[in-house]
Structure formats: C-alpha cells, structure tokens
MDAnalysis code that builds the backbone (N, CA, C; Angstrom):
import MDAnalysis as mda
import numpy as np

u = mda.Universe.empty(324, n_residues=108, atom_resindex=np.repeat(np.arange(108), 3), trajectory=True)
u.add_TopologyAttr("name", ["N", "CA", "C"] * 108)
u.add_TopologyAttr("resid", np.arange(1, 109))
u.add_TopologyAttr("resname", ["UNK", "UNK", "UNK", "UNK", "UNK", "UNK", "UNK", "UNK", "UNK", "UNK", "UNK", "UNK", "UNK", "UNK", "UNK", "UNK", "UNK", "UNK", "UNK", "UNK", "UNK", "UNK", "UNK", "UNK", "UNK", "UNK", "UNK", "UNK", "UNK", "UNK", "UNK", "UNK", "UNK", "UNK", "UNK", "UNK", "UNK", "UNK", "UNK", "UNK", "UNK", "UNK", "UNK", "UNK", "UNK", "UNK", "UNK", "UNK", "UNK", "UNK", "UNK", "UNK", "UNK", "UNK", "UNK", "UNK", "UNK", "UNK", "UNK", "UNK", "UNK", "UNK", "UNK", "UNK", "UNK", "UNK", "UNK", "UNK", "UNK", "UNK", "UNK", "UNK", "UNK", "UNK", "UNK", "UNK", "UNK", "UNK", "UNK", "UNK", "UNK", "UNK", "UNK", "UNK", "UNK", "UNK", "UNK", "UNK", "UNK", "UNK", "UNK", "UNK", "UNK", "UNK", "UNK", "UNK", "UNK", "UNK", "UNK", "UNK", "UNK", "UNK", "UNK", "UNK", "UNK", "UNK", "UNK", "UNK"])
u.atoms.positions = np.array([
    [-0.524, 4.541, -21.310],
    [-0.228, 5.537, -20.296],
    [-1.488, 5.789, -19.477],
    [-1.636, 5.945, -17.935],
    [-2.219, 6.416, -17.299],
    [-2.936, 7.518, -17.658],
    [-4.276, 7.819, -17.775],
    [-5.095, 9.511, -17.610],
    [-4.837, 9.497, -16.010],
    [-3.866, 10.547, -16.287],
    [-3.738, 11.515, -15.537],
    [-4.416, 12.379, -14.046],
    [-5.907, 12.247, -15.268],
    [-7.148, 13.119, -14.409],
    [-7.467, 11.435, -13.391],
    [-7.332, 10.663, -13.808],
    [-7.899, 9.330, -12.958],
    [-6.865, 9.135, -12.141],
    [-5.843, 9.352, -11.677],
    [-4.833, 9.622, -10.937],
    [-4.943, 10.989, -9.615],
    [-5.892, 10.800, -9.035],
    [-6.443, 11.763, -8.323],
    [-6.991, 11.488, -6.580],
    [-5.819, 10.812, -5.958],
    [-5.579, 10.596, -4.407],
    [-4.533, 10.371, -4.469],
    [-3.934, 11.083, -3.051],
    [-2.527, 11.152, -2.917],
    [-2.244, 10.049, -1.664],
    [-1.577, 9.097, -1.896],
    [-0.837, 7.966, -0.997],
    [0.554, 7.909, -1.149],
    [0.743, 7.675, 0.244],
    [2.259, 7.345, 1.177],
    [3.002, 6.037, 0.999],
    [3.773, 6.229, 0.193],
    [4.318, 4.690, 0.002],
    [5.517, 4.446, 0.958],
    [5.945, 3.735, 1.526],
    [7.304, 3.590, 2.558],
    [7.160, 1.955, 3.360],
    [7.846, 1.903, 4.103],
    [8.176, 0.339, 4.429],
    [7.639, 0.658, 6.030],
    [7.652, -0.555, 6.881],
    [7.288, -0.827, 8.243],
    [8.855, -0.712, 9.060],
    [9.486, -0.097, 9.939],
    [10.413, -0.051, 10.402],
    [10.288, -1.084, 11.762],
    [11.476, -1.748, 12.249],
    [11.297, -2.605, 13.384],
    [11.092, -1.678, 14.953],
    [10.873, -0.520, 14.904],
    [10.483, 0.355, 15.985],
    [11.537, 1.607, 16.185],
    [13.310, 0.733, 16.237],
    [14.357, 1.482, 16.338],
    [14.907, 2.581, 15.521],
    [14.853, 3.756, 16.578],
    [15.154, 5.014, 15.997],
    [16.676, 5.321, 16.018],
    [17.598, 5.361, 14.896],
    [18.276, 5.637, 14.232],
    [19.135, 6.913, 14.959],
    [18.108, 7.919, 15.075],
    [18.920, 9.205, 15.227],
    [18.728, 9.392, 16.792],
    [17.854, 8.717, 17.461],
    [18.268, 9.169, 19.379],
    [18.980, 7.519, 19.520],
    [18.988, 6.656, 19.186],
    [19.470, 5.420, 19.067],
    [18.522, 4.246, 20.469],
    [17.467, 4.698, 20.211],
    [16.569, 4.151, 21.170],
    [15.386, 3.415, 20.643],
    [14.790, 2.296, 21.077],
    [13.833, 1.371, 20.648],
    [12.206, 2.193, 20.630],
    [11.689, 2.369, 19.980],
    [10.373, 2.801, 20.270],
    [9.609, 1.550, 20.664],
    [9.653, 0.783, 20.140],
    [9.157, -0.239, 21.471],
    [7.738, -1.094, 20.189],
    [7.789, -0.258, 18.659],
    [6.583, -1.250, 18.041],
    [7.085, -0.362, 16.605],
    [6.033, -0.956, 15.298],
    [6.170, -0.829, 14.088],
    [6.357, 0.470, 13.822],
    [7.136, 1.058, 12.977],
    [6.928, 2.685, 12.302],
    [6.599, 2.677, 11.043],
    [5.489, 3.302, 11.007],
    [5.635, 3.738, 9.284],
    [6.733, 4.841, 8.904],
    [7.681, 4.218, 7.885],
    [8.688, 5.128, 7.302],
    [8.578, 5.195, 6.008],
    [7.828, 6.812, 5.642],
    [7.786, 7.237, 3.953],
    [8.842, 7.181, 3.384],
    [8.480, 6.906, 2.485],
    [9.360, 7.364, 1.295],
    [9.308, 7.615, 0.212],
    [7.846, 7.969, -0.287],
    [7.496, 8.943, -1.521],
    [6.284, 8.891, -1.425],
    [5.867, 9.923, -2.053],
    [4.357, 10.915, -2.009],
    [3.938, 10.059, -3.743],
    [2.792, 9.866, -3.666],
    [2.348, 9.789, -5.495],
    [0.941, 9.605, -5.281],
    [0.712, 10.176, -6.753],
    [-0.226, 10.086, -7.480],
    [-1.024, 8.659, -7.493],
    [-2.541, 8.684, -7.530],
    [-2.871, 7.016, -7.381],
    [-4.628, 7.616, -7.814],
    [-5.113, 6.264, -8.100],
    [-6.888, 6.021, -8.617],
    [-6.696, 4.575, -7.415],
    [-7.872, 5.069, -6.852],
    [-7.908, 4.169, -5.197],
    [-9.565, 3.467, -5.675],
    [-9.404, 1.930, -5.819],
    [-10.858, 1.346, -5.863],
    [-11.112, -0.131, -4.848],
    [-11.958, 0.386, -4.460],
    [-12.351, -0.826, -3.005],
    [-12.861, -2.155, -3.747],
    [-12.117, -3.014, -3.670],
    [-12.540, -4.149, -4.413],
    [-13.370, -5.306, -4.273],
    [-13.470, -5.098, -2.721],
    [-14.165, -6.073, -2.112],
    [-14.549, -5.528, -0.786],
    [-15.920, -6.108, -0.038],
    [-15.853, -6.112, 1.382],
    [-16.707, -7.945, 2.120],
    [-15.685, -8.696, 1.550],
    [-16.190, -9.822, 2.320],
    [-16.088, -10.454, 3.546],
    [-17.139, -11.314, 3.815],
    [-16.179, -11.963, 5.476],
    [-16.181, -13.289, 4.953],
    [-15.254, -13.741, 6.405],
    [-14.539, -15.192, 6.234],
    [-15.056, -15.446, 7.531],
    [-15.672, -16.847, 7.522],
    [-15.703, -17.398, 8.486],
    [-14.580, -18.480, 9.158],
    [-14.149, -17.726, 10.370],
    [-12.742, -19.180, 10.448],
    [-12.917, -18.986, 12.359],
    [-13.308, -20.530, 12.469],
    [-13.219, -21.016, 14.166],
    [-14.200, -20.166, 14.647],
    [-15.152, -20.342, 14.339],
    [-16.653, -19.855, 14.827],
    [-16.156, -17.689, 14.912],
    [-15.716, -16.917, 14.317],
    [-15.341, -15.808, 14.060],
    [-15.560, -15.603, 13.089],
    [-15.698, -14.066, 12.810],
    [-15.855, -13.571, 11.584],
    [-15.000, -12.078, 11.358],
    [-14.230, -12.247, 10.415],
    [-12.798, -11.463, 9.662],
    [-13.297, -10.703, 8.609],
    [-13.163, -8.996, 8.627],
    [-13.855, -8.735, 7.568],
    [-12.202, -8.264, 6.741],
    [-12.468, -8.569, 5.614],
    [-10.872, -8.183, 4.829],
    [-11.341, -7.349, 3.698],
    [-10.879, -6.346, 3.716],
    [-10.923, -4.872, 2.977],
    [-9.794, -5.265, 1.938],
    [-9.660, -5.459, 0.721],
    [-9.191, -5.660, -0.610],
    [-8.971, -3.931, -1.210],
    [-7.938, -3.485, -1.399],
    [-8.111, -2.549, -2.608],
    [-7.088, -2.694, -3.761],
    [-7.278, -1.415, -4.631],
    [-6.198, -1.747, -5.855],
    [-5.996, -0.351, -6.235],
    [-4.433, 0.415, -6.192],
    [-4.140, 1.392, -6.466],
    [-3.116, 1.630, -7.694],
    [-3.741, 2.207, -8.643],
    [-3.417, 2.464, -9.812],
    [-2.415, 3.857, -9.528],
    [-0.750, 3.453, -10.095],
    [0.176, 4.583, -9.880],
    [0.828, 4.490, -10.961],
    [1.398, 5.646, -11.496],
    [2.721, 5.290, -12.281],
    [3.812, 4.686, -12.199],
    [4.366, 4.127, -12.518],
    [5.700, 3.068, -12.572],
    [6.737, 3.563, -11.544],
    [6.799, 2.793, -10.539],
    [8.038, 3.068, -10.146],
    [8.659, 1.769, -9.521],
    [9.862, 1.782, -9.357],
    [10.765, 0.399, -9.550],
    [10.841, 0.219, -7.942],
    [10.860, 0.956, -7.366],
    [11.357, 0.746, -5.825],
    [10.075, 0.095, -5.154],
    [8.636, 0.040, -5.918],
    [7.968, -0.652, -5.149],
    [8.192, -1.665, -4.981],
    [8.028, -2.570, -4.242],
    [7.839, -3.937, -4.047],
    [6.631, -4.676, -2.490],
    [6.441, -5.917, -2.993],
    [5.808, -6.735, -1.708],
    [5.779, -6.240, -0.383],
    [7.104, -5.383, -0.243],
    [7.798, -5.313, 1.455],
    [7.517, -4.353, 1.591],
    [6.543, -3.206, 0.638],
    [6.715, -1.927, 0.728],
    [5.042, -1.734, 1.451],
    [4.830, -0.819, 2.078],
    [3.679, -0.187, 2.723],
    [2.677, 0.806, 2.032],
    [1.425, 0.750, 1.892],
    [0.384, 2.107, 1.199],
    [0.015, 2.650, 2.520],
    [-0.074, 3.698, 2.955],
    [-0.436, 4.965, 3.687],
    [-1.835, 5.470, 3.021],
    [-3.040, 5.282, 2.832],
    [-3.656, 6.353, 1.962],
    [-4.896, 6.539, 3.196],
    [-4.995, 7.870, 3.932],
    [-5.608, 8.330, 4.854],
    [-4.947, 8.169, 6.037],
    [-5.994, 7.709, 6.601],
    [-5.218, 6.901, 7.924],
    [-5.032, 5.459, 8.303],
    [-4.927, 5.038, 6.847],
    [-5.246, 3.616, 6.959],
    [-3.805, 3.143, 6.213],
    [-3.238, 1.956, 6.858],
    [-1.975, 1.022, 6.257],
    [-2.565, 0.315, 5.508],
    [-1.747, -0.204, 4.287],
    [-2.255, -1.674, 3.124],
    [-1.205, -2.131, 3.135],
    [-0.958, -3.317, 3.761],
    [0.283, -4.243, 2.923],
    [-0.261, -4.880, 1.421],
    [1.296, -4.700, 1.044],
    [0.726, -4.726, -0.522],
    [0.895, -6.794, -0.737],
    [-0.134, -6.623, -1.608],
    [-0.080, -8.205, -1.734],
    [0.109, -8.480, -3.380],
    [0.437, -7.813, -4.128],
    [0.289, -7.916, -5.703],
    [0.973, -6.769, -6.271],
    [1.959, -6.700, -7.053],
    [2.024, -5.618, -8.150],
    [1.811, -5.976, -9.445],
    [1.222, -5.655, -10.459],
    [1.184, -5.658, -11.730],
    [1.649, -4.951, -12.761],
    [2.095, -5.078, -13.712],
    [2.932, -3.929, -14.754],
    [2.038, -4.549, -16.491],
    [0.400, -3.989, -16.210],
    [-0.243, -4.537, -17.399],
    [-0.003, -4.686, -18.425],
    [1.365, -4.076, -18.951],
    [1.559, -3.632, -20.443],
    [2.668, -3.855, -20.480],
    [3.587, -4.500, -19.308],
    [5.092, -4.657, -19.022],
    [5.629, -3.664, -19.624],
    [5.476, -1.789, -20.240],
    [5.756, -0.730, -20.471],
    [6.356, 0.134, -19.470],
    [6.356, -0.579, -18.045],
    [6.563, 0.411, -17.056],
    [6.142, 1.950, -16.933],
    [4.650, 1.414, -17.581],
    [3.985, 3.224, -17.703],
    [3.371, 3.118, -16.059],
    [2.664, 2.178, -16.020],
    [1.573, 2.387, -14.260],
    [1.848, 0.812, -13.598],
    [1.483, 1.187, -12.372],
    [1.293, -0.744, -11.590],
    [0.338, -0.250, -11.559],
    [-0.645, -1.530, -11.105],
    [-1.306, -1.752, -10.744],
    [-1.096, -2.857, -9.252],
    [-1.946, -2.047, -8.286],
    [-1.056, -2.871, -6.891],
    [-2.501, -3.267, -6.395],
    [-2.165, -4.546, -5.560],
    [-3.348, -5.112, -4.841],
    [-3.165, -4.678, -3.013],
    [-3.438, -4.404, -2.533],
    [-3.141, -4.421, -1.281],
    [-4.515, -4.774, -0.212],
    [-4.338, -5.072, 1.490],
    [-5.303, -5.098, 2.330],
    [-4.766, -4.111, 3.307],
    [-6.050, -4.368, 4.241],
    [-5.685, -3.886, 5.333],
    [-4.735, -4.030, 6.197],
    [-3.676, -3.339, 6.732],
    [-2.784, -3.726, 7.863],
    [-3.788, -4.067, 9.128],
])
C-alpha cells in the first residue's frame, strides 16, 4: 500500500477532447483538456535530457506519478499537474495488487 503522507500533490487526470463542444454544439477550433478526476499523487522528475535530431535540440521532461489504483486510467488518458499537460506513456501496477500505479508520462 501507498504511504499516504508521500501522496502529497494534487493532479488532474482526464482525456484530450477533439475541440467540439457538446453543449453549445460548436467547434472550438483545437484540443480541450476534459477532467475527470482529482487524486492524490508523489510527482518525481526523472529526467532532463536533450536529443539531438537534424542539427536541433529537444529537451524532453520525463516524470513518474505515483497514485492509487484506479482502473479508468489508461495510455489515452491526460496528467494536468500545475499548468503543465503529460501524456502518459507507461502505467505500472508493481505488485499487480491494484493498491497504486505507477505512471510514466512527458510533456505535452
């Protein structure tokens, strides 16, 4: 089981919407972030390397957010934590107990 006390930043989990709003029935015209649950998380920066590709340089921000189990995450799903997006690139279930993931994500 997760400590609790190490569970101490709150991130936005929800998916990328294709722009279109639902309730005026009109295109916003680019991506939405759409929540869909508040949780508990231990936020650690895992990396800050660059890549060199075609004479450029890419810096890619790596993190890994430790949450309690929940089933609705997946690949397709979005991290919110500040003001910053992570597409998630990894979930893990260390103990296959469904007590915590462990999620990999980058920068949007």
């Amino acid at each position: 089981m997760a400590d609790a006390g190490k569970l101490n930043r709150r991130i936005i989990i929800g998916v990328m919407s294709d722009g279109f709003n639902e309730d005026t029935g009109r295109d916003e015209g680019e991506n939405v972030f759409i929540p869909s649950c508040t949780v508990w998380a231990n936020v650690k920066h895992v990396r800050g390397s660059e890549f060199f590709e075609a004479a450029a340089v890419k810096a890619e921000k790596t993190v890994t957010f430790t949450i309690r189990y929940r089933s609705e995450v997946t690949t397709d799903s979005v991290i919110k934590y500040g003001d910053t997006l992570y597409n998630i690139r990894a979930i893990n279930d260390p103990s296959e107990g469904h007590d915590i993931q462990i999620i990999t994500a980058e920068v949007v």
